[in-house]
C-alpha positions as CSV (number, residue, x, y, z in Angstrom):
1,X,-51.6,54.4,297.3
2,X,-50.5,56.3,300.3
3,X,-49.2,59.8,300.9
4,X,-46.4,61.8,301.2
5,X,-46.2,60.8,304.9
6,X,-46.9,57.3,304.8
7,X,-44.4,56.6,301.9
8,X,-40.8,54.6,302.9
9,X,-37.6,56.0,301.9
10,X,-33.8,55.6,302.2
11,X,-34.0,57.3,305.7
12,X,-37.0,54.9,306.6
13,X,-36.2,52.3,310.0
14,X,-39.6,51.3,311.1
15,X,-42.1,49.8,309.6
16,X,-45.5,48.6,310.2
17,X,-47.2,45.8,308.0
18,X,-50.6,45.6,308.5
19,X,-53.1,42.8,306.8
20,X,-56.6,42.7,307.3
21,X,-60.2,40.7,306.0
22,X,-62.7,42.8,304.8
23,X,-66.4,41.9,304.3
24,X,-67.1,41.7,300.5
25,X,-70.5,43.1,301.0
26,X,-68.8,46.1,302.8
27,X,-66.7,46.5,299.6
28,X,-68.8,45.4,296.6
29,X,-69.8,48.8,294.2
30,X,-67.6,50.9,296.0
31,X,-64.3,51.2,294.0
32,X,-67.0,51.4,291.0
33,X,-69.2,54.4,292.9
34,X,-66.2,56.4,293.4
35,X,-64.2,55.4,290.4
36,X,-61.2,54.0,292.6
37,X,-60.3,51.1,291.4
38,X,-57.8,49.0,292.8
39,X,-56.2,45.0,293.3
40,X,-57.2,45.5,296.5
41,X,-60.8,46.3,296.1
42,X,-60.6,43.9,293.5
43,X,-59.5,40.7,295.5
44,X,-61.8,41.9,298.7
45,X,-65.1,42.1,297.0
46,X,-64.7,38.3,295.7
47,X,-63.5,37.5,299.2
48,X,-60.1,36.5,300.6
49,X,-59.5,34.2,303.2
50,X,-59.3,35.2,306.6
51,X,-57.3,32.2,308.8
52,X,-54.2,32.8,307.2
53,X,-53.3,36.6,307.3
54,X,-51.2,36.0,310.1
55,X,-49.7,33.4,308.8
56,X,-49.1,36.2,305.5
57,X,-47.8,38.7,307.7
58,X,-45.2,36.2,309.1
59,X,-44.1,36.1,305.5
60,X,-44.0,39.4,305.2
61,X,-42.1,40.0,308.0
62,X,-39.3,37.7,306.9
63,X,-38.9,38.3,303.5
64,X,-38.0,42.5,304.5
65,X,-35.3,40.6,307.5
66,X,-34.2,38.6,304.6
67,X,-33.5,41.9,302.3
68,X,-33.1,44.2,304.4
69,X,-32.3,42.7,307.9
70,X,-33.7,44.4,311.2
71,X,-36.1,42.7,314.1
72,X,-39.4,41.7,313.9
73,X,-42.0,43.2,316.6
74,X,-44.7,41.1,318.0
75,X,-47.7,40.4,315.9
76,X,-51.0,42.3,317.1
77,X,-53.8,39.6,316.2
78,X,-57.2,41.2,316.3
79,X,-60.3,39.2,316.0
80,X,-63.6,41.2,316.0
81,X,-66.1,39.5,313.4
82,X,-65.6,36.6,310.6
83,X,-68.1,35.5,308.2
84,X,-69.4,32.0,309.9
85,X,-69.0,28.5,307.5
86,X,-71.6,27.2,308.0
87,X,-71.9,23.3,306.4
88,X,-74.0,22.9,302.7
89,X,-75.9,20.0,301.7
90,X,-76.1,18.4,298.5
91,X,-78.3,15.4,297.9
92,X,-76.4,12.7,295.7
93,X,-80.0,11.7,293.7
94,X,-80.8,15.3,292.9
95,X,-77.2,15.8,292.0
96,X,-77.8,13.0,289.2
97,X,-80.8,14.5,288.3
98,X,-79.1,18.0,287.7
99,X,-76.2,16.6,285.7
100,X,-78.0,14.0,284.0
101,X,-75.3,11.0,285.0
102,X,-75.3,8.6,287.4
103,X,-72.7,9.9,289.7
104,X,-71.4,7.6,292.4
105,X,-71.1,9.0,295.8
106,X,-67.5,7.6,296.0
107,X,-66.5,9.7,293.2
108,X,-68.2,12.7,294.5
109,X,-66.5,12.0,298.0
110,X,-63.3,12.0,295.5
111,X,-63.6,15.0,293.9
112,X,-64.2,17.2,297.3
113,X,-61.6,15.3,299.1
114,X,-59.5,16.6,296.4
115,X,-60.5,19.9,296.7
116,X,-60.1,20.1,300.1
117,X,-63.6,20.0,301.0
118,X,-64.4,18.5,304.4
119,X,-67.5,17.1,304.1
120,X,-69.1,14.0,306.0
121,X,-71.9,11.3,304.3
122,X,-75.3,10.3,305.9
123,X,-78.2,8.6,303.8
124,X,-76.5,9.5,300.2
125,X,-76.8,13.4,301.7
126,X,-73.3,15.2,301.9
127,X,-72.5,17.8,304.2
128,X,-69.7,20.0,302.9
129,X,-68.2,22.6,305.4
130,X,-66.7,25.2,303.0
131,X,-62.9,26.4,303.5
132,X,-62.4,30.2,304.9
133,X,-60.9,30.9,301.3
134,X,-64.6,30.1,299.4
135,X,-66.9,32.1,299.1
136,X,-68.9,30.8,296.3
137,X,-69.9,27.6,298.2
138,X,-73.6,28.9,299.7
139,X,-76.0,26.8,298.2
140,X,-76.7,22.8,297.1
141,X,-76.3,23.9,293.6
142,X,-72.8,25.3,294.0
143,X,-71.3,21.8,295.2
144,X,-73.2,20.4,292.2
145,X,-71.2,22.7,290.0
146,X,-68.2,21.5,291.4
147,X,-69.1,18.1,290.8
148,X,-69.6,18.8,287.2
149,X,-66.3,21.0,286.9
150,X,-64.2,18.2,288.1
151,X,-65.8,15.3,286.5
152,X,-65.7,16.7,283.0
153,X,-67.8,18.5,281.2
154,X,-67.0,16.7,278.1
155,X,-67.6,13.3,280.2
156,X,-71.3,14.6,280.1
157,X,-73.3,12.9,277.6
158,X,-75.6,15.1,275.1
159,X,-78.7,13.9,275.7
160,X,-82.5,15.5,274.6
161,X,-84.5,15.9,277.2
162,X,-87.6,13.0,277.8
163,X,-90.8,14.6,278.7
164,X,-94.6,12.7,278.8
165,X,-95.8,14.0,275.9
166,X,-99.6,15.3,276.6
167,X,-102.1,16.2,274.0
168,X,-103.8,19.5,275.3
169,X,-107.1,20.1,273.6
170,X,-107.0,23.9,272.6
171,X,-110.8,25.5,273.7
172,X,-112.7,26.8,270.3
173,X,-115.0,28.8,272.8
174,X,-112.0,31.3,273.6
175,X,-109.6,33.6,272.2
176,X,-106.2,34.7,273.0
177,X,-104.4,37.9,272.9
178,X,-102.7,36.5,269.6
179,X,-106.5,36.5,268.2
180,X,-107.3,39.8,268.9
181,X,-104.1,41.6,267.8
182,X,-104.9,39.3,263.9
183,X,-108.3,40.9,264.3
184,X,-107.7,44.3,265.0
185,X,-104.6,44.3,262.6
186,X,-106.6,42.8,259.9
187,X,-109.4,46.3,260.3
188,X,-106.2,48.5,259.4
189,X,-105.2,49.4,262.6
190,X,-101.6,49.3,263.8
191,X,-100.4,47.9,267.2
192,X,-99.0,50.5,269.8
193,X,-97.2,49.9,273.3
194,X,-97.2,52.5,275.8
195,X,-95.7,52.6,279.0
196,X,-98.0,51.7,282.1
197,X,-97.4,54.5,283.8
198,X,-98.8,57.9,282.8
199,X,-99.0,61.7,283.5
200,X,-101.1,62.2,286.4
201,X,-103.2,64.9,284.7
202,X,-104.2,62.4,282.6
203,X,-105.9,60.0,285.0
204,X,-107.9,63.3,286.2
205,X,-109.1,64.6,282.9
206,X,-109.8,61.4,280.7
207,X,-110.7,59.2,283.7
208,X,-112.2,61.2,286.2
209,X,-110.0,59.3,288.9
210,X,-109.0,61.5,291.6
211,X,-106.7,58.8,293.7
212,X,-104.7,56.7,290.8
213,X,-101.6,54.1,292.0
214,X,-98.6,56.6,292.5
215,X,-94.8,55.4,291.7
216,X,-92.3,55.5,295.1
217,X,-89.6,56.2,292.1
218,X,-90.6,56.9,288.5
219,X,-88.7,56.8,285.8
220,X,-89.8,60.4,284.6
221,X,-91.3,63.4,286.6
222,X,-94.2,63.7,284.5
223,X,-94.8,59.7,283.9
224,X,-95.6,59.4,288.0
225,X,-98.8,57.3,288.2
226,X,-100.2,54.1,287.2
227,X,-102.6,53.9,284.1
228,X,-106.3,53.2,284.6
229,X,-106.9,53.6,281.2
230,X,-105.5,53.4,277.8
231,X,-107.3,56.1,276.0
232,X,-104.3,58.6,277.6
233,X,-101.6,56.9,275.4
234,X,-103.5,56.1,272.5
235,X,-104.8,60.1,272.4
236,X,-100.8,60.7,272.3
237,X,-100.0,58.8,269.7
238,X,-102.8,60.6,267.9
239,X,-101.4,63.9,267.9
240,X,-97.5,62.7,267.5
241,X,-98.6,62.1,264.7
242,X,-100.6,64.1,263.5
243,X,-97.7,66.8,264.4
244,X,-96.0,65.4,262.0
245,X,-98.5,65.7,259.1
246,X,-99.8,62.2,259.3
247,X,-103.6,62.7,258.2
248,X,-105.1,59.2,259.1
249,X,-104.3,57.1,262.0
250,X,-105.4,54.2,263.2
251,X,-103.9,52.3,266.4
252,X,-104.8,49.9,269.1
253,X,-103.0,48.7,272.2
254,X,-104.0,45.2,274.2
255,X,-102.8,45.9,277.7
256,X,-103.3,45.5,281.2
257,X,-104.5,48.8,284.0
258,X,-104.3,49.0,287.3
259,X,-107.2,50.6,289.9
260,X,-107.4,50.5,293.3
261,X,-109.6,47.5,294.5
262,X,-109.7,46.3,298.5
263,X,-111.4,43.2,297.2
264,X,-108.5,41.9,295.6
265,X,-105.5,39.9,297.7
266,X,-102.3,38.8,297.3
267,X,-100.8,36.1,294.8
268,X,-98.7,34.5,292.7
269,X,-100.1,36.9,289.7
270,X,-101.7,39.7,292.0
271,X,-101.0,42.5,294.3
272,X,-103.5,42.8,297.3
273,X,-105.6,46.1,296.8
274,X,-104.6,46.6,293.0
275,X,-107.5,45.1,289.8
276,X,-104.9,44.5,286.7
277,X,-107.4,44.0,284.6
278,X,-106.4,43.4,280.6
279,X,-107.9,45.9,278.2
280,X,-108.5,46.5,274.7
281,X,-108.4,49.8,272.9
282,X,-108.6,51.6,269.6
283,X,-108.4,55.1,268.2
284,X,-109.8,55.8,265.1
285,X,-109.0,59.7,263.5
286,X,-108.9,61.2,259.8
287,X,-110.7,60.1,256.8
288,X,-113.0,56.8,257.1
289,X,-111.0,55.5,253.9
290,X,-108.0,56.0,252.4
291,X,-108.3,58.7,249.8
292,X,-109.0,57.7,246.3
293,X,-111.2,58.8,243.3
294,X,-113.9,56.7,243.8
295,X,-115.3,57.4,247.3
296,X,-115.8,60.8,248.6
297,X,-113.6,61.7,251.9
298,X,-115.4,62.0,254.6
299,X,-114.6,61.8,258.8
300,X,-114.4,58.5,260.8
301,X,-117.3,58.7,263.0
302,X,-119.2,56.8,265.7
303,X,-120.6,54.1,263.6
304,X,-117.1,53.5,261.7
305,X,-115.3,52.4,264.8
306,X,-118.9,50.5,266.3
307,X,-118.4,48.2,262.8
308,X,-115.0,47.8,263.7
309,X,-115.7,46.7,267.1
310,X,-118.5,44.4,266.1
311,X,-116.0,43.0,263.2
312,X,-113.5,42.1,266.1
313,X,-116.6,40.4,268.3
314,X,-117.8,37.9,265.6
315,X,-120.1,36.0,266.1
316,X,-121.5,37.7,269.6
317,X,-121.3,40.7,267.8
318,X,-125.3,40.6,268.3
319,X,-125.3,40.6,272.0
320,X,-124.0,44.2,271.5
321,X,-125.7,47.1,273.3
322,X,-124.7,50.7,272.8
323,X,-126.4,53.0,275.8
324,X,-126.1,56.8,275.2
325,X,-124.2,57.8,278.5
326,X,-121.3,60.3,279.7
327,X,-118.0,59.7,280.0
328,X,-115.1,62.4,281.1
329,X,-112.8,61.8,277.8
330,X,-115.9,61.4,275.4
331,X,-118.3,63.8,274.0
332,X,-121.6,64.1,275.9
333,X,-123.8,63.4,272.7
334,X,-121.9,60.9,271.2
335,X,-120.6,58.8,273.6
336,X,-122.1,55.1,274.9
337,X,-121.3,52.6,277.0
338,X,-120.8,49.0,275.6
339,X,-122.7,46.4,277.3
340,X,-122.7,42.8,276.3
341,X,-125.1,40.0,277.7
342,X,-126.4,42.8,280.0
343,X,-122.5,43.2,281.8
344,X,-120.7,46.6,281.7
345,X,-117.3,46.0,279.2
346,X,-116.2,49.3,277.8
347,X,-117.1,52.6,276.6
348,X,-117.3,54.0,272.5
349,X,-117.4,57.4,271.9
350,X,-116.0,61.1,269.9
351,X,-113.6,62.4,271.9
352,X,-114.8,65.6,274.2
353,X,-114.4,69.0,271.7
354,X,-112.4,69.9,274.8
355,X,-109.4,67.9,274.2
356,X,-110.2,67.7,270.9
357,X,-109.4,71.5,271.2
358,X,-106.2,71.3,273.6
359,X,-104.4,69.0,271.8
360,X,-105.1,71.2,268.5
361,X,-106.6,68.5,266.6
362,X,-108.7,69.1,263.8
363,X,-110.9,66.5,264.3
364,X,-112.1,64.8,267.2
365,X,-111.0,61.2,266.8
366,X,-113.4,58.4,268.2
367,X,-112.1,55.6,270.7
368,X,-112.9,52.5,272.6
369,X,-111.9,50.8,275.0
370,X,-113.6,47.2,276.9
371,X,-112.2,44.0,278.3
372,X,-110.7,41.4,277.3
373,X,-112.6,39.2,279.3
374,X,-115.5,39.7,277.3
375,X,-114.0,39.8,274.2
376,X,-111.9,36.3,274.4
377,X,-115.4,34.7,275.0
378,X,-117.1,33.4,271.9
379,X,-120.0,30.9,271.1
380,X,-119.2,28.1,268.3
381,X,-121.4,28.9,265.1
382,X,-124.6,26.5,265.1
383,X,-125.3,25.1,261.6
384,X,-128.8,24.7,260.4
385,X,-130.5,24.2,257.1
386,X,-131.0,26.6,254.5
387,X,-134.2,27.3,252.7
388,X,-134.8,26.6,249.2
389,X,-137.7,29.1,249.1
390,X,-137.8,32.9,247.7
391,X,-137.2,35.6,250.5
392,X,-140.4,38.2,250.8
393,X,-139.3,41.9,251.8
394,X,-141.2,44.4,253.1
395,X,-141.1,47.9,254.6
396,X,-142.9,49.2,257.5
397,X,-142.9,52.9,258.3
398,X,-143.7,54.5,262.0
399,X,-144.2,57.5,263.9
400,X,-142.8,57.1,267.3
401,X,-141.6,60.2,270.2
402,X,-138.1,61.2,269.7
403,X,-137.1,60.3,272.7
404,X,-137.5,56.3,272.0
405,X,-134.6,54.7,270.4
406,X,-134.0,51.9,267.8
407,X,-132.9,49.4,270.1
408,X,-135.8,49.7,272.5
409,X,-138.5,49.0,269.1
410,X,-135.9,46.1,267.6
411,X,-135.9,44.5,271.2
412,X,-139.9,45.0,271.5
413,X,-140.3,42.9,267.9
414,X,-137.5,40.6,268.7
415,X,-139.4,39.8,271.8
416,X,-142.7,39.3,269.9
417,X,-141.3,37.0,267.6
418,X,-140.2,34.8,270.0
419,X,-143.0,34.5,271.6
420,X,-145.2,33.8,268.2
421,X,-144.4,31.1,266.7
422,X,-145.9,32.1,263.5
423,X,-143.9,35.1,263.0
424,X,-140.8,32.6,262.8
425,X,-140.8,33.4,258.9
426,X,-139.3,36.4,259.6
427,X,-135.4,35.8,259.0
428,X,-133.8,39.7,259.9
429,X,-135.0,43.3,260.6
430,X,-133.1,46.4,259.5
431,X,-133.4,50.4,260.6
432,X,-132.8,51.6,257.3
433,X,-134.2,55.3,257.1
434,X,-134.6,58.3,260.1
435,X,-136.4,61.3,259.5
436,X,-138.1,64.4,261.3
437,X,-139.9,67.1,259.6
438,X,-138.3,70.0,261.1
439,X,-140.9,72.3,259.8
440,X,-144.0,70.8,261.6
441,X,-142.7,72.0,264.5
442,X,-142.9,67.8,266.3
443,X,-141.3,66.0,268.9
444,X,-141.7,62.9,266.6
445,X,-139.8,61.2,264.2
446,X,-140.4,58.7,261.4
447,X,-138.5,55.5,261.4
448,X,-138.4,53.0,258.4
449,X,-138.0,49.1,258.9
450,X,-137.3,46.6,256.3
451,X,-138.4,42.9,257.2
452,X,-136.9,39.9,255.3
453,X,-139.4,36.7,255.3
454,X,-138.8,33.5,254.4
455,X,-140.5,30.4,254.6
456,X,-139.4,26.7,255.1
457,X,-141.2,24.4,253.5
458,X,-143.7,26.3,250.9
459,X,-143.6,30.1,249.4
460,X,-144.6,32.9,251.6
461,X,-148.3,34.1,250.3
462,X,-149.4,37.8,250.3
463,X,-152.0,36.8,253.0
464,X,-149.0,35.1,255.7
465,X,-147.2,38.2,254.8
466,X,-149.6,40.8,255.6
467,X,-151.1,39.3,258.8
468,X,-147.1,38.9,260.0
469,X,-146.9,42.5,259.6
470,X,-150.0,43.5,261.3
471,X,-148.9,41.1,264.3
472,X,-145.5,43.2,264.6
473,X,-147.2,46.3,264.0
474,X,-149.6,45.7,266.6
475,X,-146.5,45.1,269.1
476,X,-144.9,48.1,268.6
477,X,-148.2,50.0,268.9
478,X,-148.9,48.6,272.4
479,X,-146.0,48.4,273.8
480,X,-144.4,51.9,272.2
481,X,-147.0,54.0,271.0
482,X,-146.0,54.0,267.6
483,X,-148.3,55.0,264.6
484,X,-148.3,54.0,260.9
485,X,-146.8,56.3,258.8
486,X,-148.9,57.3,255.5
């Protein structure tokens, strides 16, 4: 592969043969990076063996006097730097252990003597100096591979594998990714997976987070930071589709974000300064139901995708507690965040009319997004004995200042029932009716309660039920300000 001037021809009477080692580091990717193949670069990336080039160039040198005759010059040896043997180990027991056969160590001795390996025997430990010509003897494994290769594969029995065979208890008190994606699937949504790393607008607008993990080299221009949030993707799988005239989506994605946290160091499943914590996430936009004659269609809303969120917690489903707050991706009235047990786990909310109107969506679709964490924890259902006796309902009516909500008046009669024992008759409580009378020109508003009763042993009579009443009544009055309603 020389040139014109390099070339030998008829009029050609010297020579010079030159042979040389090369590091195969030095030439590994190269003939590929410059698309330059060649035997050459083919032999010297795998490694050749460096002691006998001058024994090659000898031959070299008297095979052209053989052919052509002449006289040979002197031979220029030049030794600057060659790759060091240094001696491998290989334990005989662990070699048995690999293999699965109980290897002697005379055979072993046999099988390197015979590939002229010079190795030496201390304590069942061999210690194999590799030749200058391999280069794929580095590590114990490699002289247990050619143990194997000269023994016989087909020597090698096929045996299963013996393991202690341990009966692991699974925990009914938790609930693993697997159980979550059945849940949500089973509420007619459809899994997504995003990539982990998002626009950087993204993490500004529907986070509010101003210093998100950059990328030294990401894959894409745009896709240059890490996600602390999985509302960003869902939100784009929204409008993909609806771009493409699908009308009613629903999708959730079960993966891990990443925020900056100095609290957290380094291990075997973390990176020092980085929370990875695992999140859930839904989006919820188009019709509540799939259209049909029988229902009217009408837009998913808040309390839709709360159901679905309660559906997915079970049993704890309870210990939910939606507080009216602001988030930067969420609309400013109907928006919450999701505390359980009195711990911070997510947020539920429309999406702001702002993005709503950027990404030319017709309708703002609602979202959610909490922790895993909380959500894998569960309680085991407690049986108890059913009542034989008739179930008593009644309705209680009340004025109360706007500004009170539901959940402060259920947690004030929730609190007086447990602390009465009397009023243990009363089984549930449900909001069932919300009214103002816009024309009065009043900063109150009428909320209805129904109360279900039941006794244990003997039916409820008017007289228990009344006084039951007046006890809850009196509650909310004290502690609320509430008044009857007429």
């Amino acid at each position: 592969m020389g040139g014109e001037t390099s070339a030998v021809t008829l009029d050609t009477t010297n020579i010079y043969v030159e042979a040389a080692f090369w590091w195969p580091e030095a030439i590994m990717g190269r003939a590929r990076r410059y698309k330059f193949s060649s035997e050459a670069s083919h032999r010297f990336e795998r490694g050749v063996d460096f002691e006998s080039i001058p024994e090659h160039l000898q031959l070299i040198t008297r095979l052209i006097m053989d052919i052509c005759g002449g006289q040979a010059g002197p031979v220029d040896d030049q030794v600057v730097n060659l790759p060091e043997r240094n001696p491998v180990q290989m334990r005989l027991q662990r070699c048995q252990r690999i293999l699965g056969i109980a290897v002697t160590r005379e055979e072993v001795g046999r099988i390197f003597t015979s590939l002229g390996l010079e190795h030496t025997v201390a304590d069942d430990v061999f210690s194999v100096t590799p030749p200058s010509y391999r280069f794929d003897l580095c590590i114990e494994e490699d002289l247990i591979e050619e143990v194997a290769r000269i023994y016989g594969f087909e020597r090698i029995p096929d045996v299963p594998p013996v393991a202690q065979a341990k009966m692991r208890t699974e925990i009914e008190t938790l609930r693993g990714p697997h159980v979550l994606r059945a849940a949500m699937a089973a509420l007619d949504y459809q899994e997504v997976v995003n990539f982990a790393f998002v626009e950087e607008v993204w993490e500004h607008d529907l986070v509010g987070n101003a210093d998100p993990i950059k990328l030294l080299n990401p894959i894409a221009s745009q896709l240059a930071v890490m996600r602390s949030s999985l509302i960003g993707g869902l939100l784009a799988n929204i409008v993909h589709n609806a771009n493409r005239k699908q009308s009613r989506v629903r999708v959730f994605e079960l993966g891990r974000v990443f925020m900056r946290d100095a609290s957290v160091l380094d291990g075997d499943l973390t990176v020092a300064g980085v929370n990875q914590p695992m999140r859930l996430a839904g989006a919820a936009w188009g019709p509540a139901d799939d259209e049909q004659w029988g229902v009217p269609t009408r837009q998913v809303d808040f309390y839709d995708v709360k159901k679905d969120l309660e559906d997915v917690l079970g049993y704890r489903a309870s210990e939910l507690v939606c507080i009216a707050d602001a988030h930067p991706a969420l609309h400013p009235g109907r928006s919450a965040r999701l505390e359980l047990s009195g711990k911070l786990v997510g947020w539920l909310g429309e999406l702001h009319p702002r993005w709503a109107q950027h990404y030319d969506l017709a309708h703002a679709p609602v979202v959610f997004e909490v922790d895993t964490e909380a959500l894998s924890e569960t309680s085991l259902p407690q049986p108890r004995e059913l009542s034989r006796q008739p179930v008593v309902i009644r309705d209680l009516a009340v004025w109360v200042d706007a500004s009170i909500t539901y959940s402060q008046l259920l947690d004030t009669l929730n609190d007086k029932i447990q602390s009465d024992a009397t009023l243990g008759i009363v089984k549930d409580i449900k909001l069932f009716d919300v009214w103002r009378d816009k024309s009065a020109q009043t900063v109150e508003k009428s909320m209805a309660f129904r109360f279900w009763l039941q006794g244990r042993d003997a039916t409820l009579d008017e007289t228990t039920v009344e006084h039951c009443l007046a006890r809850l009544l009196e509650a909310l009055v004290s502690v609320s300000g509430v008044r009857p309603r007429a």
